[in-house]
Structure formats: structure tokens, C-alpha cells
N, C-alpha and C positions, 0 to 999 in steps of 0.2 A: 463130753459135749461134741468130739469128732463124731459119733457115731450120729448124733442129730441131726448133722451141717458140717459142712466141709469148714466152714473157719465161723464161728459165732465170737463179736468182739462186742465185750462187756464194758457201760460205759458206768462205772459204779460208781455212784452219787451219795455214797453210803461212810466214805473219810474224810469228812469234813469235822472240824469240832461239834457241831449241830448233829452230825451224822445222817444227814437227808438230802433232797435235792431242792428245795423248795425255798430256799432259801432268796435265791435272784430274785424272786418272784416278788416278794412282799418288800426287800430293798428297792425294787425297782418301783411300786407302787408309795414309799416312803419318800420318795424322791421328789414326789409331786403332790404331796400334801400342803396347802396353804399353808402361813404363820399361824392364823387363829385356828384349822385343825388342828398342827400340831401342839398347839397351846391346848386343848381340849383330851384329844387323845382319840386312841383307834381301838377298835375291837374287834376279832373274829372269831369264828366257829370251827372246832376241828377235833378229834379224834387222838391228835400227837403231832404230824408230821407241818403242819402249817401255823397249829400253835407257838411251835418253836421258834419258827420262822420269822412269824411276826413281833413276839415276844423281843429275839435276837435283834430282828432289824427296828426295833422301835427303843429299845437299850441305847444301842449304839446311836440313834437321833437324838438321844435323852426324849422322849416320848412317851406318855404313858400306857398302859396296852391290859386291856382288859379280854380273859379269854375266853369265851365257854365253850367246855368241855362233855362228853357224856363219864354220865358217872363210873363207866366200866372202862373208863379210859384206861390202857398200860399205866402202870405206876410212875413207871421210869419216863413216861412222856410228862406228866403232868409234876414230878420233881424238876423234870429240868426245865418246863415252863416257868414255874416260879423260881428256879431258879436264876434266869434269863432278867427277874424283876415283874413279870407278869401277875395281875391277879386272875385267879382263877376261880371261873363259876360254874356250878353243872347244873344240867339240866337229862332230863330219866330219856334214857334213847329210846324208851319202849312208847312213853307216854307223848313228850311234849315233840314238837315241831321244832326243831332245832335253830333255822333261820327264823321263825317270827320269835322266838324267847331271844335271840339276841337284837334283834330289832328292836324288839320290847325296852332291851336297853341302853341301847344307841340314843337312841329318840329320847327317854327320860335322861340322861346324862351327855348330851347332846355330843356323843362319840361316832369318827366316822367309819364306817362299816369296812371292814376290809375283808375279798371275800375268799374261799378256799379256793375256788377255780372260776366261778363264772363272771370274771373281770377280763377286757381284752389286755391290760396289763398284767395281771398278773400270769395269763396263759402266756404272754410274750417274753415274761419273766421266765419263767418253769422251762421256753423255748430253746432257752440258750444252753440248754444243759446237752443238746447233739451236735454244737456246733464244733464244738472240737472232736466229737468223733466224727464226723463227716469230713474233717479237717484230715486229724488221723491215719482212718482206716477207707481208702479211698474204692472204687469200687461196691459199694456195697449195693446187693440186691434189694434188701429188705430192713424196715427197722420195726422192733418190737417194746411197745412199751407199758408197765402195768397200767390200768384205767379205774378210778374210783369217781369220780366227778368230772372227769374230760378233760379237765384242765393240762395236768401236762402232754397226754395224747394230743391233744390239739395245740399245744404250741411247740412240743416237739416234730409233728407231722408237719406241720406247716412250715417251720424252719431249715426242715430237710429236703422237704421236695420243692423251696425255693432254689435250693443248691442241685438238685437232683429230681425233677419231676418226672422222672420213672420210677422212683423209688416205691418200691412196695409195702403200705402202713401198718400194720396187724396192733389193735389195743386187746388186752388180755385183762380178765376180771375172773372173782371166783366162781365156780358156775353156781354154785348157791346163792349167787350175791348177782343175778343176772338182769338187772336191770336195762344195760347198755345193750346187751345182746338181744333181748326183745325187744326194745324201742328201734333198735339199725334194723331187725326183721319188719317189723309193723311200718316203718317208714315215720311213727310219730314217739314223743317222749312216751315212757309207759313207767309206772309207780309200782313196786310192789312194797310187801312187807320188812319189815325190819328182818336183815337177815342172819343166817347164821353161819358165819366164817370167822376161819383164824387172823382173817384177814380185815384188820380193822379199818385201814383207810379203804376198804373196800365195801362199805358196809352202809351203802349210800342207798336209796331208797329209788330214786330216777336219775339220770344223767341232767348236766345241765342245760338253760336253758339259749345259753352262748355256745357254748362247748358240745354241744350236738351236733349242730348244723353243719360243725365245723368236721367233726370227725364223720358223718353222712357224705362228708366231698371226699376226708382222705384218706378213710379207711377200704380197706379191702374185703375185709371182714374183724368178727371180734369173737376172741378167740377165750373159751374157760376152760380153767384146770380147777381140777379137786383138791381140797385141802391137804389129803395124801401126797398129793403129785409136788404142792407147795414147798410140804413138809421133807421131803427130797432135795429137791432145790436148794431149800436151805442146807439140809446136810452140805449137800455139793460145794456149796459157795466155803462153806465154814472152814468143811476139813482139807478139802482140794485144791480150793483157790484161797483163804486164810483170806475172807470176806463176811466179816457178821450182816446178814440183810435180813431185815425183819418180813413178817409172811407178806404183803402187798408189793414191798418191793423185790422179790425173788419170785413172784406171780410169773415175768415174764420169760425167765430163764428154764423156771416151770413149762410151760406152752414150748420152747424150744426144745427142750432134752425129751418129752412128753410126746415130741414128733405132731404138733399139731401145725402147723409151717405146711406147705404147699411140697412138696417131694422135691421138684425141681427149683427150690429154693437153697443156695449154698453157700452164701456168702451174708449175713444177719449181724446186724446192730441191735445190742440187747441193752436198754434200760436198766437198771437197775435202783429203784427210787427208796431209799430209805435204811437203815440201819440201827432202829431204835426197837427195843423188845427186852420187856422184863425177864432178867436171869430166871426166876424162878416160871418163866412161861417156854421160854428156850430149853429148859432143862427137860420140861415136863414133854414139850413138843419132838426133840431130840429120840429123848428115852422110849418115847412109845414110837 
């Protein structure tokens, strides 16, 4: 990592029991749930890393928590979902609209939506995960963090440059998965296809519709790496730094070591969001 950046400090969000960062987010948004919500129950939509989450934080409230998932979800996310006490429902990532099939069942079983990113609490949530490295690691030029739905880019950006308003934002997505990166170009949201990466929480179709605007103010640019480049990353993290990060969350460590950072950038706060990836996908991702 010296060779990318004179000092890259990693804020790994990836040793926690849940193994992700997402966690604050949906506890923070359980907080504020009515009695007759939580009498009812909550549901959201997610891929692994926010399922958990809600799953986690809705256990602990005794809450019931309904999840849907795409069917090609990690194995290992969608075990530890239910395992959490979650039900879990899938919907075809190719076919349905992910947000209206869970709406679909909100509204029939009158659960309140809880969303992956485009909540200003839950981004406030996701926010809190730089405050101890800005605490930390003082000085810092730049902070980089992976971007699937804006969510945590935008409440980690905004928590950082409350503390630091020079600080330099860079969100990092798979460049197959570039939804965010043509919408910041174009100036408006832009939609593409379902995409094809390793990178599951990255595999979002438009950025959000909170979560844009927001990263529009405090981004610098937005930065993609290859799934190659990913699949490095993760090496790194595993055998060098003894850090399992599943591909989304090692995205931004990716963009750093990868040299796509500004030259005269030397001092970098790295994200690292998540730590959940089926053995037999790690194995296979490692090996080749």
C-alpha cells in the first residue's frame, strides 16, 4: 500500500459479529420506530450486507423483520439472515423491480419499509463509521469509500468534512457496475442494466434518489476498478493484513493500491465496508 500512498489508513468495518458496517444504520433507524410499528414489523431489501443488519437490529428490539433478497444472493448472507431470526423472500434480480416487490409487501402486511441507503437516517447511521478514524488518524488528505447505493458515501462524506471541510471524497464502484459514475458525469440519476460484478452490493442499477445529491456536493470524483483489480485487494487484505473483506468492500482499497487517487494525494482514509463472502466463492475468486 506504501507504494500507492505514503500512509493509507484502513477503517475496517469487516470485525464485527455481523462482519459489515451497516449495522449503526438500521439500529439507528429502529430507534425511532413507533410501538404499533414495531408491533407490526419492518422489512427491507438487500443483497447481504443491510439484510443483516436489519435482521440483527430488529432481533435485538424483539421486532419482526421480513427480508427480500435476490435469489443469487451469497449463501452465507442469506444463512446468517435467517439466522439473525429473519424471514427471507426472493425476488429474480434479472426480472422484478426489487423496491416495488418489497413494497408490494409492506403495504399487504402493513410492515414499515426500512430502506438500504436512501433514508437520511440510515445514511447518518452508515455516517458514524469515519468518525473514529478522523478521531484516530488525524491529518488526513483524502477519504475513500466503496459506493453501491450512496448510502454510506454520503453519510460517510458528510460526517467527515463536517470535521474537515477540505477533505478530499472519492466513492469507488465496479466499473462494470457504473451507474454512479455516469449519473456524477451527466449531472442527473442515470439507470443501466443489471450488472455484471463480483461485486454484489454493487450491483445496483441507478444511485439513489437522497444519496445522489448528496454525493454531487461531496464528491470529487467517482472512481472504478475492475474486478481483477478487486480480486487483488482482497488477496492483500487476507494475506497481508489478516482481513477477510468481501468484493464491495475491498472496492476501495482496490482504487487505492490500483493508483487511481490524484498523485499528489498521500495521506487516504480507506473504508472498508463488509466482510461476508461464501467460502466456496473466495476460494474460487483467490484460486483464479
Amino acid at each position: 500500500m506504501k507504494r500507492a500512498a505514503e500512509k493509507s489508513s484502513l477503517n475496517a468495518k469487516t470485525c464485527s459479529v455481523e462482519g459489515l458496517s451497516k449495522y449503526e444504520a438500521p439500529q439507528t433507524e429502529s430507534e425511532t420506530l413507533t410501538d404499533e410499528e414495531k408491533k407490526r414489523g419492518v422489512i427491507a431489501f438487500s443483497s447481504g450486507n443491510h439484510a443483516q443488519a436489519v435482521a440483527l437490529a430488529s432481533m435485538e428490539a424483539g421486532v419482526r423483520a421480513v427480508i427480500a433478497m435476490p435469489g443469487d444472493a451469497p449463501k452465507s448472507k442469506i444463512a446468517a439472515t435467517r439466522g439473525y431470526g429473519a424471514e427471507v423472500v426472493f425476488y429474480d434480480r434479472q426480472r422484478d423491480d426489487r423496491e416495488a416487490f418489497t413494497r408490494g409487501i409492506a403495504e399487504s402486511e402493513k410492515l414499515t419499509l426500512v430502506p438500504p441507503y436512501d433514508d437520511y437516517r440510515i445514511m447518518a447511521g452508515q455516517g458514524t463509521c469515519v468518525l473514529e478514524l478522523m478521531e484516530d488518524v488525524p491529518g488526513l488528505q483524502a477519504l475513500v469509500t466503496p459506493c453501491g447505493g450512496g448510502g454510506l458515501f454520503a453519510g460517510a462524506s458528510t460526517a467527515a468534512r463536517a470535521i474537515n471541510p477540505n477533505l478530499r471524497c472519492f466513492a469507488v464502484e465496479a466499473e462494470t457496475a457504473d451507474d454512479t459514475l455516469q449519473s456524477f458525469r451527466k449531472g442527473e440519476r442515470v439507470s443501466i442494466q443489471p450488472p455484471p460484478t463480483i461485486a454484489d452490493g454493487m450491483r445496483n442499477q441507478s444511485p439513489g434518489v437522497l444519496t445522489f445529491p448528496i454525493l454531487q456536493r461531496n464528491a470529487e470524483d467517482v472512481l472504478t476498478v475492475s474486478d481483477d483489480e478487486i480480486v487483488s485487494a482482497m488477496r492483500f487484505l487476507l494475506f497481508r493484513m489478516k482481513l477477510l473483506a468481501e468484493p464491495t468492500g475491498a472496492a476501495s482499497v482496490a482504487a487505492v493500491a490500483s493508483r487511481k487517487l490524484p498523485s499528489e494525494i498521500t495521506r487516504v482514509g480507506v473504508v472498508i465496508s463488509g466482510g461476508n463472502i461464501d467460502p466456496e466463492t473466495l476460494l474460487t475468486l483467490l484460486g483464479n
